[in-house]
VMD Tcl script that builds the backbone (N, CA, C; Angstrom):
set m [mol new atoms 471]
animate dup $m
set s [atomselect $m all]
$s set {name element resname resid chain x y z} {
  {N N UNK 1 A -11.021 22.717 -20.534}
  {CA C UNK 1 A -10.538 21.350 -20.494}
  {C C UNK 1 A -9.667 21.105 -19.269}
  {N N UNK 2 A -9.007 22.477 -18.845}
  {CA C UNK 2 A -8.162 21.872 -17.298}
  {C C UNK 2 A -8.422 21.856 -16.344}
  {N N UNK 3 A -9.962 21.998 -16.409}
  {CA C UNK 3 A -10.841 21.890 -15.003}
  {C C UNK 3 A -11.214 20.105 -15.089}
  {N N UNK 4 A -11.689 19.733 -16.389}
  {CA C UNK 4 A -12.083 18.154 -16.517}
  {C C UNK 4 A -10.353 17.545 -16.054}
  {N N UNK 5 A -9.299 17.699 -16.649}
  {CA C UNK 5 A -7.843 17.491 -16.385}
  {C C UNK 5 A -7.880 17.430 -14.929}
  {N N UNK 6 A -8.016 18.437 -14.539}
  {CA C UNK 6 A -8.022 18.557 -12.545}
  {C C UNK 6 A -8.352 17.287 -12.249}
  {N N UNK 7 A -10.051 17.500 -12.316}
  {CA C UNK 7 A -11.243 16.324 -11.611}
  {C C UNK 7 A -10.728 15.497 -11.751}
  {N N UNK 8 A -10.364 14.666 -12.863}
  {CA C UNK 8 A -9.769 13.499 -13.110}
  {C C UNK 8 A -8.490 13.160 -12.472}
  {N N UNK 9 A -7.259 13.879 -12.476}
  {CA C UNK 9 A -5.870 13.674 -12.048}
  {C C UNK 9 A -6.294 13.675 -10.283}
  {N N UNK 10 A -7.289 14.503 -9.522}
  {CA C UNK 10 A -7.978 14.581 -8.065}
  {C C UNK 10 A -8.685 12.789 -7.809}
  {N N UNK 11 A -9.433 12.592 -8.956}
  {CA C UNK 11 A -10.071 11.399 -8.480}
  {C C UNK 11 A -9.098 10.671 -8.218}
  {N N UNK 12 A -7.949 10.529 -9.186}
  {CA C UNK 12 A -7.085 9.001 -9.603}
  {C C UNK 12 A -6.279 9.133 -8.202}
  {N N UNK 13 A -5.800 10.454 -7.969}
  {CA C UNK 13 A -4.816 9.942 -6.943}
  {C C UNK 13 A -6.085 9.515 -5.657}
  {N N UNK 14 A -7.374 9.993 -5.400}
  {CA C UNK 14 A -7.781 10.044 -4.236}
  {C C UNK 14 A -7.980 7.963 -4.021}
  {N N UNK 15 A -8.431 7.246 -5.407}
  {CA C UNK 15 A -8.407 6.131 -5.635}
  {C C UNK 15 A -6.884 5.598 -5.472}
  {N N UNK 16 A -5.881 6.125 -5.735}
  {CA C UNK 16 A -4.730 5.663 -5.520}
  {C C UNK 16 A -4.559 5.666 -3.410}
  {N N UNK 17 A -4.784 6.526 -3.349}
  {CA C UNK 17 A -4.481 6.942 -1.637}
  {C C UNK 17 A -4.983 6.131 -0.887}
  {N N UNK 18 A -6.566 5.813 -1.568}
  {CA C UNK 18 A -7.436 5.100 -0.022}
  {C C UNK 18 A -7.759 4.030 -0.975}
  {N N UNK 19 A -6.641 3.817 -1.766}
  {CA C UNK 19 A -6.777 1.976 -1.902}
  {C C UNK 19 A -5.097 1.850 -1.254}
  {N N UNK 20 A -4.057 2.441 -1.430}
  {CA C UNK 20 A -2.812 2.189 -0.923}
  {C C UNK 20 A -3.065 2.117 0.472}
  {N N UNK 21 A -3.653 2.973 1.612}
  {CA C UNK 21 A -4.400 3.042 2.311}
  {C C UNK 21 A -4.858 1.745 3.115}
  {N N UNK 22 A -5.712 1.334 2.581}
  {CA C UNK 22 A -7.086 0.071 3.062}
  {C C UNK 22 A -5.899 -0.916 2.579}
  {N N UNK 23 A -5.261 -1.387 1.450}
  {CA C UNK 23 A -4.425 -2.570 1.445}
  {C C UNK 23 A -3.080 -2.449 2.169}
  {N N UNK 24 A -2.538 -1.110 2.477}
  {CA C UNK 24 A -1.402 -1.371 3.678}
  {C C UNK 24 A -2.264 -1.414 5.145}
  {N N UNK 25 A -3.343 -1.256 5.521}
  {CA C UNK 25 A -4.090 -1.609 6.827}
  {C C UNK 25 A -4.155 -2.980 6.906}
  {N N UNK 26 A -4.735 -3.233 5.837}
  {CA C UNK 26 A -5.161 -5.099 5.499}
  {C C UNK 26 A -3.943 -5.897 6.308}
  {N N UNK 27 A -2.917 -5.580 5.150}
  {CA C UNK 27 A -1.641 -6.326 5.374}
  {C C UNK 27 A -1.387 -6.595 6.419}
  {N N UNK 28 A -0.797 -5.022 7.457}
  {CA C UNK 28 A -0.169 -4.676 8.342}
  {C C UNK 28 A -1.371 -5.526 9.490}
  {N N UNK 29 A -2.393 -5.380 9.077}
  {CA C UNK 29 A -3.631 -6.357 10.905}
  {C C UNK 29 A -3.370 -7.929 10.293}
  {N N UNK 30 A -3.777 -8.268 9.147}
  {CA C UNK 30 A -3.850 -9.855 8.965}
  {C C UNK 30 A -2.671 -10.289 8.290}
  {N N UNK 31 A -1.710 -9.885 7.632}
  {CA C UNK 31 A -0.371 -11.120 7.431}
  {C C UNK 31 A -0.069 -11.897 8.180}
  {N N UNK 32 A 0.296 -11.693 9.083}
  {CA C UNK 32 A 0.740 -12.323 10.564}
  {C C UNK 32 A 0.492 -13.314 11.166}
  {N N UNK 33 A -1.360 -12.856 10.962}
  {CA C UNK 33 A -1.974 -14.009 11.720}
  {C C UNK 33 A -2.300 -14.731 10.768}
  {N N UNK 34 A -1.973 -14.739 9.565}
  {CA C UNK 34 A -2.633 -16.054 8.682}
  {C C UNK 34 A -1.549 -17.176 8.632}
  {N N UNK 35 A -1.879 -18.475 8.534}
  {CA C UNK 35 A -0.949 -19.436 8.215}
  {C C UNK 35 A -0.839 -19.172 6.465}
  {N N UNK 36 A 0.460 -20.453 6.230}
  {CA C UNK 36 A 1.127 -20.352 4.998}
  {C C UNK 36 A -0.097 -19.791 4.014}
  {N N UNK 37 A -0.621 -21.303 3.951}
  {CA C UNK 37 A -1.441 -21.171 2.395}
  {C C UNK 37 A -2.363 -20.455 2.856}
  {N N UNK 38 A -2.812 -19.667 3.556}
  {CA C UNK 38 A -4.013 -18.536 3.606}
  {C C UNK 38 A -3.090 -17.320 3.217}
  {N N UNK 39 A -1.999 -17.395 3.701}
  {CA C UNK 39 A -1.248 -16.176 3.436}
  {C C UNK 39 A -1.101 -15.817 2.044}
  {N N UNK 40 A -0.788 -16.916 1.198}
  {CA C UNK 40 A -0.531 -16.913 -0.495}
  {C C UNK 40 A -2.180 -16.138 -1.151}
  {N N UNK 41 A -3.423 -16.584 -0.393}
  {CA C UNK 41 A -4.564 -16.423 -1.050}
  {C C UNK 41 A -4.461 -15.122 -0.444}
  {N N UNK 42 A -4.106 -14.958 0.246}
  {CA C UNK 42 A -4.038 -12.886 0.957}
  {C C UNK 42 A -3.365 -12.384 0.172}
  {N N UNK 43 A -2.327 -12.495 -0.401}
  {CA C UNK 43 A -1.258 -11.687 -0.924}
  {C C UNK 43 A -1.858 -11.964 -2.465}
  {N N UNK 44 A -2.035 -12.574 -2.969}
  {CA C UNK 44 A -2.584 -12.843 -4.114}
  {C C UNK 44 A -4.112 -11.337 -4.252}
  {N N UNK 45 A -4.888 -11.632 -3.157}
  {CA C UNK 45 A -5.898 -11.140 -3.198}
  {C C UNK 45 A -5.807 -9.615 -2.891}
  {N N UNK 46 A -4.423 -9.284 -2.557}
  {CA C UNK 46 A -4.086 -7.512 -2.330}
  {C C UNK 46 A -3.866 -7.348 -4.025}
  {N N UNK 47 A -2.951 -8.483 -4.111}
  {CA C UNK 47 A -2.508 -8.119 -5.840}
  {C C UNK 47 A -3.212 -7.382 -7.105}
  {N N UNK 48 A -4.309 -8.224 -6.238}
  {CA C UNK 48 A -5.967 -8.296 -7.573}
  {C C UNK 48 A -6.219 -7.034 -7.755}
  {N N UNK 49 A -6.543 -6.667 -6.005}
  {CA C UNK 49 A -6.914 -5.003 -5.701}
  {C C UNK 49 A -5.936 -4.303 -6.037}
  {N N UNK 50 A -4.717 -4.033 -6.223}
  {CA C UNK 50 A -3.838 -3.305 -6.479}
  {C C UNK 50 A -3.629 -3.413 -8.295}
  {N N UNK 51 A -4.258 -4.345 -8.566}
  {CA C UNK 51 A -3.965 -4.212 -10.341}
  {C C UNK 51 A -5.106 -3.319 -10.611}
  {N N UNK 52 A -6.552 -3.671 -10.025}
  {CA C UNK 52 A -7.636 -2.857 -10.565}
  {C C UNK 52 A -7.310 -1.674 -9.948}
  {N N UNK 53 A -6.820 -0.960 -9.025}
  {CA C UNK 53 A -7.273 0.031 -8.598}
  {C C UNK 53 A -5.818 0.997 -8.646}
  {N N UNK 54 A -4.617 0.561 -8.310}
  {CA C UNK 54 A -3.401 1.204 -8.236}
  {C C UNK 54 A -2.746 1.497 -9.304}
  {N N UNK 55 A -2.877 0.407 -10.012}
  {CA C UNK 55 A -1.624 0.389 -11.042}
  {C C UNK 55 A -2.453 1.167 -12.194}
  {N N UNK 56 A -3.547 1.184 -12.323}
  {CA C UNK 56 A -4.115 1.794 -13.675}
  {C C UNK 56 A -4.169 3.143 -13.064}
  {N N UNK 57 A -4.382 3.621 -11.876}
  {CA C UNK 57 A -4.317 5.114 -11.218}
  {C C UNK 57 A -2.768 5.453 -11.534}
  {N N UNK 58 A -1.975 4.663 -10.668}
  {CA C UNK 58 A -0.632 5.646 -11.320}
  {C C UNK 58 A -0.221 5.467 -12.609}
  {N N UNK 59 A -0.359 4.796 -13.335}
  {CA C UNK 59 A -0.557 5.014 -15.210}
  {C C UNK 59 A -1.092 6.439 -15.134}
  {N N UNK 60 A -2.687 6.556 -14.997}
  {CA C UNK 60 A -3.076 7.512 -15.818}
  {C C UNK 60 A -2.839 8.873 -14.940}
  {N N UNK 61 A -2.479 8.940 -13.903}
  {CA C UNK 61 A -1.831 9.920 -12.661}
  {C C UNK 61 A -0.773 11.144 -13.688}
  {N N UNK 62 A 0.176 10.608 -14.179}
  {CA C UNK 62 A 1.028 11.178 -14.965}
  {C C UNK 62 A 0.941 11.616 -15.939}
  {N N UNK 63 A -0.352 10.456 -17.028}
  {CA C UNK 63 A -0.780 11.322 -18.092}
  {C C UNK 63 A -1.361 12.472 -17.953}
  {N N UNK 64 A -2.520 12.396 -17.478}
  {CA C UNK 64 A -3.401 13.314 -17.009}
  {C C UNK 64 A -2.497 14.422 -16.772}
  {N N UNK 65 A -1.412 14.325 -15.478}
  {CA C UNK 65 A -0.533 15.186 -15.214}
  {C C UNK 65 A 0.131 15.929 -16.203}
  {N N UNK 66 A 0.073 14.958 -16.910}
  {CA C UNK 66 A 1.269 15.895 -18.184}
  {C C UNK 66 A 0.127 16.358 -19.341}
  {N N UNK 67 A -0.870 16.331 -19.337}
  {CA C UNK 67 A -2.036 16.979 -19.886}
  {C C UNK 67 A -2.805 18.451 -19.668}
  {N N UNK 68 A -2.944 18.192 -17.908}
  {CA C UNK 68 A -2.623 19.764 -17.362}
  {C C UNK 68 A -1.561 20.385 -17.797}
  {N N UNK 69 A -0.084 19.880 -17.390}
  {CA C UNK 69 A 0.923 21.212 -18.095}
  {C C UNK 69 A 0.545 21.081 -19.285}
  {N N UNK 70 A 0.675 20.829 -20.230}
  {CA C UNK 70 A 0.486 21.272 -21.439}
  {C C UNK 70 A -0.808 22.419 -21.845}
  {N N UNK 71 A -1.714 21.687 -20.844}
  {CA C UNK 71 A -2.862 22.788 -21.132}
  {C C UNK 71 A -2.682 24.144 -20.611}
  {N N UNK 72 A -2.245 24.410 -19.534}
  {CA C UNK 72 A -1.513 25.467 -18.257}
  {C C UNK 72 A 0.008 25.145 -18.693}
  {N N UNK 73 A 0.507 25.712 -19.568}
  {CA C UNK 73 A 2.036 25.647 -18.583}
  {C C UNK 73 A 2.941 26.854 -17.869}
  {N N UNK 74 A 1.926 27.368 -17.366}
  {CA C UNK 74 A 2.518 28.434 -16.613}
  {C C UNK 74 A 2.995 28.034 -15.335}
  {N N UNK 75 A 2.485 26.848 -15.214}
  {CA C UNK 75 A 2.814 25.447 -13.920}
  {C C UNK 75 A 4.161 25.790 -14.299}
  {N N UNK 76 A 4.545 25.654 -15.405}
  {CA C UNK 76 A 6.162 25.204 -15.505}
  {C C UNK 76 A 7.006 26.333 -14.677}
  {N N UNK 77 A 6.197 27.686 -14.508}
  {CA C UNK 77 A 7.300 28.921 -14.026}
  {C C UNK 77 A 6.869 28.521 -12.265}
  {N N UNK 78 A 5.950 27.918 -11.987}
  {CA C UNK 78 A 6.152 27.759 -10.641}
  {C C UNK 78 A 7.234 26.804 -9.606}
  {N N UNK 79 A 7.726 27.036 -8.990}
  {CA C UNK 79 A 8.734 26.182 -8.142}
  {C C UNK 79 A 8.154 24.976 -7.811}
  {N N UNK 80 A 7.298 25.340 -6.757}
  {CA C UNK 80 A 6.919 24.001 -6.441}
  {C C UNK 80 A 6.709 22.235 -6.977}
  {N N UNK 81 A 5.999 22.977 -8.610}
  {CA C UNK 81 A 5.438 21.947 -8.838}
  {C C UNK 81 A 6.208 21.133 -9.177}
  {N N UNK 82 A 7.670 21.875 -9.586}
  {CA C UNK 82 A 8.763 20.293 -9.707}
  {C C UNK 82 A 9.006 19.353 -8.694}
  {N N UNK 83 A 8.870 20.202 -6.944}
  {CA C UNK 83 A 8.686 19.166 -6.074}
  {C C UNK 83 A 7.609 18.155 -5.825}
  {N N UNK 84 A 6.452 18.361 -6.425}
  {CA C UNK 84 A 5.472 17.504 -6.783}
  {C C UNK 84 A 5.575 16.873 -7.510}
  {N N UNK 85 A 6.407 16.944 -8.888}
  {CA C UNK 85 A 6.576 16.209 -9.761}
  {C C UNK 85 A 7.448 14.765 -9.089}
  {N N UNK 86 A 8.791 15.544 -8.543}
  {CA C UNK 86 A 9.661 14.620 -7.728}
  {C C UNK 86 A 9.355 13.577 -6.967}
  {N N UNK 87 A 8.038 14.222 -5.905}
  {CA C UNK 87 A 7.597 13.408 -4.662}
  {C C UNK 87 A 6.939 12.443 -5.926}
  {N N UNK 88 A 6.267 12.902 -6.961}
  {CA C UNK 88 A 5.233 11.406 -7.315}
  {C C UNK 88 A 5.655 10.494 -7.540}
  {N N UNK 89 A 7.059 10.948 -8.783}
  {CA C UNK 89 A 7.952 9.955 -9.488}
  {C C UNK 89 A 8.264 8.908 -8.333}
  {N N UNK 90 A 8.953 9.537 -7.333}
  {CA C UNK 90 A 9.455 8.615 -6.287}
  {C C UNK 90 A 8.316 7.780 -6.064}
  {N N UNK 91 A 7.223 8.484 -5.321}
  {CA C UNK 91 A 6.265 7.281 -4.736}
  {C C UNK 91 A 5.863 6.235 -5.751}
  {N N UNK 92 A 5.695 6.605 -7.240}
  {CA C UNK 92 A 5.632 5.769 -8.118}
  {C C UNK 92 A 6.366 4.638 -8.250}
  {N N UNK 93 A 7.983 4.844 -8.084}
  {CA C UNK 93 A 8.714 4.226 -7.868}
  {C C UNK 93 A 8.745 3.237 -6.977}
  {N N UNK 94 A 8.247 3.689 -6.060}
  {CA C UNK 94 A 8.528 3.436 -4.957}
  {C C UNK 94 A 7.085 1.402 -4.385}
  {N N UNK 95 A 5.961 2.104 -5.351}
  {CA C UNK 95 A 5.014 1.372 -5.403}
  {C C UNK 95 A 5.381 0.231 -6.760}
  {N N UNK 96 A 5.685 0.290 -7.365}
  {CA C UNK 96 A 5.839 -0.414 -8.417}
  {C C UNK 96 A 7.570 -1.754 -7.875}
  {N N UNK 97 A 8.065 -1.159 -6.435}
  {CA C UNK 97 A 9.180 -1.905 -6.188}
  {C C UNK 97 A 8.211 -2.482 -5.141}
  {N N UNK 98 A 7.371 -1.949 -4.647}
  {CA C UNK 98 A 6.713 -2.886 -3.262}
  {C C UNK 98 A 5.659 -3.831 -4.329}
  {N N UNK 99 A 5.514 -3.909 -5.540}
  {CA C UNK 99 A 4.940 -4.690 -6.448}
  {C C UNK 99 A 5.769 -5.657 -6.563}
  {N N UNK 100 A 6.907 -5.688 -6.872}
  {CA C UNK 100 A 7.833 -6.512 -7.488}
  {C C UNK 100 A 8.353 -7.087 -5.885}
  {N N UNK 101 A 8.117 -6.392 -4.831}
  {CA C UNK 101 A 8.489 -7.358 -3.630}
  {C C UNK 101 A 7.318 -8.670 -3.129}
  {N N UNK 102 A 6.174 -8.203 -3.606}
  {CA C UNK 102 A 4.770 -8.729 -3.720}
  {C C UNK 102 A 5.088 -9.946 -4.204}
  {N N UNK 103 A 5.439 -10.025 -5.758}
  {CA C UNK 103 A 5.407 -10.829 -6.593}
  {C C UNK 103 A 6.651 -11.969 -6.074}
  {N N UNK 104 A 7.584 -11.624 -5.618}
  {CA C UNK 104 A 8.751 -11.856 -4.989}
  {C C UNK 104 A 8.102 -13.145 -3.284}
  {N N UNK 105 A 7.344 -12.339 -3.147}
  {CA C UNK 105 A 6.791 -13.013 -1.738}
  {C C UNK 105 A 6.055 -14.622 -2.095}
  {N N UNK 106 A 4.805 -14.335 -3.208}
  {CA C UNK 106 A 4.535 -15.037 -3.866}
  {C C UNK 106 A 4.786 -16.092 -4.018}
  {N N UNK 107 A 6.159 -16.060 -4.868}
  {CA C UNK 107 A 7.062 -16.637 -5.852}
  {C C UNK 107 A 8.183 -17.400 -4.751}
  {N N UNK 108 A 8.063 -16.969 -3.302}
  {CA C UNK 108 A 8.544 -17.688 -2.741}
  {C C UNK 108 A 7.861 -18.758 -1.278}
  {N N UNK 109 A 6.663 -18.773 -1.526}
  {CA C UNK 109 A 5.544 -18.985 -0.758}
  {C C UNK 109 A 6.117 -20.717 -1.801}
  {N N UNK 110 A 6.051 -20.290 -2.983}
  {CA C UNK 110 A 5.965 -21.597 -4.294}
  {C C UNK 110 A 6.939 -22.321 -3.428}
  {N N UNK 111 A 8.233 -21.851 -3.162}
  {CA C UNK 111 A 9.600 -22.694 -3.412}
  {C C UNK 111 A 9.832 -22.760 -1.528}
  {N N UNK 112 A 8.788 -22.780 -1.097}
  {CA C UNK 112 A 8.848 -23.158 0.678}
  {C C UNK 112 A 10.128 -22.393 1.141}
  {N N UNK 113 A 10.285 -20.914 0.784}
  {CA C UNK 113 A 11.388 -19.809 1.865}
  {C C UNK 113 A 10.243 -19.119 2.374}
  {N N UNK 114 A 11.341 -18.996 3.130}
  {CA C UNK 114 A 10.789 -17.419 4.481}
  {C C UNK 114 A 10.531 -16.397 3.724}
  {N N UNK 115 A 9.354 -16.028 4.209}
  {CA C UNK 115 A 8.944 -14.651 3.453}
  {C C UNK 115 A 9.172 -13.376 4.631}
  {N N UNK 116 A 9.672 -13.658 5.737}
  {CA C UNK 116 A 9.548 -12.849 6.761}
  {C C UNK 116 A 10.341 -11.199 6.090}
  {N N UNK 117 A 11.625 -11.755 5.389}
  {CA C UNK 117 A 12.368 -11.026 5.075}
  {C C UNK 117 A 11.736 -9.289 3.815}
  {N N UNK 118 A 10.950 -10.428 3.351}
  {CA C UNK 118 A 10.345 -9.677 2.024}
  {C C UNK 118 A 9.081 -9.132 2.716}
  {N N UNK 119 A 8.644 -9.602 3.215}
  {CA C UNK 119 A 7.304 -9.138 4.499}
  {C C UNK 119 A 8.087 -7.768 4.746}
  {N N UNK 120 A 8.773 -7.692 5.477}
  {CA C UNK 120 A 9.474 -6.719 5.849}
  {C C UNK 120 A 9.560 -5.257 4.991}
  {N N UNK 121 A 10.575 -5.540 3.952}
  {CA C UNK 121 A 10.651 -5.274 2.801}
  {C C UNK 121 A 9.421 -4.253 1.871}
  {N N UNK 122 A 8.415 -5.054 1.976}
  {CA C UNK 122 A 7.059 -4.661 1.088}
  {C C UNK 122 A 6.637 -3.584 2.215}
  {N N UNK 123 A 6.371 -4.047 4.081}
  {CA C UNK 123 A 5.705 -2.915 4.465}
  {C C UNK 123 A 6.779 -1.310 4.392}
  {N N UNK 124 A 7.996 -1.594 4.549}
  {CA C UNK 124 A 8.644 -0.133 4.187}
  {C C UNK 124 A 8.270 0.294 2.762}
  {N N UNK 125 A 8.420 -0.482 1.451}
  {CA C UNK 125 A 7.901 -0.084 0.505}
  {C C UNK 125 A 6.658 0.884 0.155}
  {N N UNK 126 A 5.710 0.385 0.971}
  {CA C UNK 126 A 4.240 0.531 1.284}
  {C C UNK 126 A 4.020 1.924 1.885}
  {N N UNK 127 A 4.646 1.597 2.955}
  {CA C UNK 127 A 4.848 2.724 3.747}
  {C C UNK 127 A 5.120 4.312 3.184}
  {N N UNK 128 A 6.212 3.764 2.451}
  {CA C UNK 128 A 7.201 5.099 1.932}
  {C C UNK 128 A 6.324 5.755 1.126}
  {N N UNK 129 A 5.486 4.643 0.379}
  {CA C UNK 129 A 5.037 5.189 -1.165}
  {C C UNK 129 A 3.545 6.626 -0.164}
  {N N UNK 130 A 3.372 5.671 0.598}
  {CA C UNK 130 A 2.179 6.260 1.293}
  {C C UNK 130 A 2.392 7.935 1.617}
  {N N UNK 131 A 3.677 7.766 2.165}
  {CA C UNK 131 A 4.121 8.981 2.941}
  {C C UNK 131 A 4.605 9.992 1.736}
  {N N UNK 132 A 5.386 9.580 0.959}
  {CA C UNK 132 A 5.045 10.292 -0.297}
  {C C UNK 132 A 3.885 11.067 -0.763}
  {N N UNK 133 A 2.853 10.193 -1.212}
  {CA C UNK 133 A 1.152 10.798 -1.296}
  {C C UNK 133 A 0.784 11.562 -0.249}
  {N N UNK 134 A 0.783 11.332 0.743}
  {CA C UNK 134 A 0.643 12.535 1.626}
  {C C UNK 134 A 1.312 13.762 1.805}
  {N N UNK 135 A 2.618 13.671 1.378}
  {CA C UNK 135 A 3.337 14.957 1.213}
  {C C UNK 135 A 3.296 15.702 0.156}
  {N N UNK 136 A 2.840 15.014 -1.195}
  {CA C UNK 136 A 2.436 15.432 -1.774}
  {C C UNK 136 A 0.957 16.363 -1.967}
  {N N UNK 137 A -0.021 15.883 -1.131}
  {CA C UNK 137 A -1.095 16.492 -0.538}
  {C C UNK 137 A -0.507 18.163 0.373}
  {N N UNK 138 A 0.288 17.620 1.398}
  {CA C UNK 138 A 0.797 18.657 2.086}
  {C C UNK 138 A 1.008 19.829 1.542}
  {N N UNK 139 A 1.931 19.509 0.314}
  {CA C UNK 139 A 2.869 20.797 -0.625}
  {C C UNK 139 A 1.672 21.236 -1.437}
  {N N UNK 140 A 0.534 20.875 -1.754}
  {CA C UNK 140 A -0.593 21.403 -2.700}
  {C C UNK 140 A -1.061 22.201 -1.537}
  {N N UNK 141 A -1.827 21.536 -0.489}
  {CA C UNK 141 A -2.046 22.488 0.454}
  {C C UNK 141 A -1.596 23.460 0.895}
  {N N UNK 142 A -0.399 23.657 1.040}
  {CA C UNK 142 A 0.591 24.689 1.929}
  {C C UNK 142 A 0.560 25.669 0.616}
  {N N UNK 143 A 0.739 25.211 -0.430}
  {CA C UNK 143 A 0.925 26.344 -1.172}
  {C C UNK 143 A -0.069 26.734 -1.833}
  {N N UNK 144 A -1.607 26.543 -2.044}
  {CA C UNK 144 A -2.401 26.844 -2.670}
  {C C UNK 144 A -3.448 26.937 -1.108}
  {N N UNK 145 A -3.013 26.718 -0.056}
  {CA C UNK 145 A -4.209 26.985 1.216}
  {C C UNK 145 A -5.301 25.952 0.656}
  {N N UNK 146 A -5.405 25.056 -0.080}
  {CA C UNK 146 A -6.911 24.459 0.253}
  {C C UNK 146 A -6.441 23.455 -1.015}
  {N N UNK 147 A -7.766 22.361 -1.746}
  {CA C UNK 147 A -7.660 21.734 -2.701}
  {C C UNK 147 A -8.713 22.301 -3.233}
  {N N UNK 148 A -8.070 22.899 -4.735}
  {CA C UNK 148 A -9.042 23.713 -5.810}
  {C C UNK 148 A -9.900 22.755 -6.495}
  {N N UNK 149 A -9.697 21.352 -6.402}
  {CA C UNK 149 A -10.621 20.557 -7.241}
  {C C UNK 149 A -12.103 20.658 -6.488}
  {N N UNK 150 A -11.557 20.545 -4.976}
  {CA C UNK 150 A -13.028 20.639 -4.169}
  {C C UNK 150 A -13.995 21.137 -4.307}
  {N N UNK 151 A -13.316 23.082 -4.280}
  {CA C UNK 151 A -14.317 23.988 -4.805}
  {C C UNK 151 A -14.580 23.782 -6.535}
  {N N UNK 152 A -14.061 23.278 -7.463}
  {CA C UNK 152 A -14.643 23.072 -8.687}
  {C C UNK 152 A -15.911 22.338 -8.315}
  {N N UNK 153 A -15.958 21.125 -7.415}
  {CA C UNK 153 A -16.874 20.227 -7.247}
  {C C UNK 153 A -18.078 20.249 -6.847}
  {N N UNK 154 A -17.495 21.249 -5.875}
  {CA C UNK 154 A -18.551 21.989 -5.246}
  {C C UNK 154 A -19.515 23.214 -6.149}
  {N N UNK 155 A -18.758 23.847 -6.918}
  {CA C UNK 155 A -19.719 24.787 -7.769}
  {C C UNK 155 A -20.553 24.373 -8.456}
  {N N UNK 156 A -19.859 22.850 -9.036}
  {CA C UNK 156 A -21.021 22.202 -9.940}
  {C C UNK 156 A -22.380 21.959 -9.413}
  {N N UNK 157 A -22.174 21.296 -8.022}
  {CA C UNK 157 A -23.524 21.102 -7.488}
  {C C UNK 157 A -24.136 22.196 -6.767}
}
mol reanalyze $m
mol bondsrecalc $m
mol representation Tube
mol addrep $m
């Protein structure tokens, strides 16, 4: 069962990465150049993508996660993985506040303010959460030399 646990907790974040990914590219080339009300239908339309694809990944990111230890918890005697645990929480965190800066942008698109400020705001959010996921990649790598889901993936076929 903690090989299906793997595959799954491997897919969600890889769907979490290269959708965080493709919608901080989006942002970062076209916010700018859109006027007001195109801007509201942009930001609206990252939202959409980020409900289907982000927010249900880091939901089930953790379960899953906490499904492996239980199944393995010999995880628990290893060091590292509390720094993995750490880096996710944060980036989790970290995405769920560039949500609420989202909604924030929105919500002020309604009441005719500057969004420059919250613009701002969301791409460090964005950013951070990103750089997180990647370091989190890093510390699996460095300490296991490779990603073991791969070769599971690979044996199958």
């Amino acid at each position: 069962m903690y090989k299906f646990y793997l595959i799954v907790h491997f897919l969600l974040m890889m769907i979490w990465i290269v959708s965080a990914f493709i919608l901080d590219f989006r942002f970062l080339m076209h916010f700018r150049k859109l006027g007001d009300i195109s801007q509201i239908g942009f930001l609206k339309s990252i939202q959409k993508v980020s409900d289907r694809t982000e927010f249900p990944a880091s939901f089930f990111i953790i379960l899953v996660g906490v499904l492996m230890i239980i199944d393995q918890t010999h995880w628990l005697k290893v060091g590292i993985i509390y720094w993995k645990i750490v880096l996710a929480l944060t980036a989790i965190g970290l995405y769920h506040a560039s949500r609420g800066v989202l909604k924030k942008m929105i919500l002020s698109f309604d009441s005719n303010e500057s969004v420059q400020r919250l613009a701002n705001r969301y791409i460090i959010f964005r950013l951070s959460t990103f750089v997180f996921l990647i370091s989190i990649f890093w510390i699996i790598i460095e300490y296991k030399g490779g990603i073991s889901t791969i070769h599971i993936l690979k044996s199958w076929f």
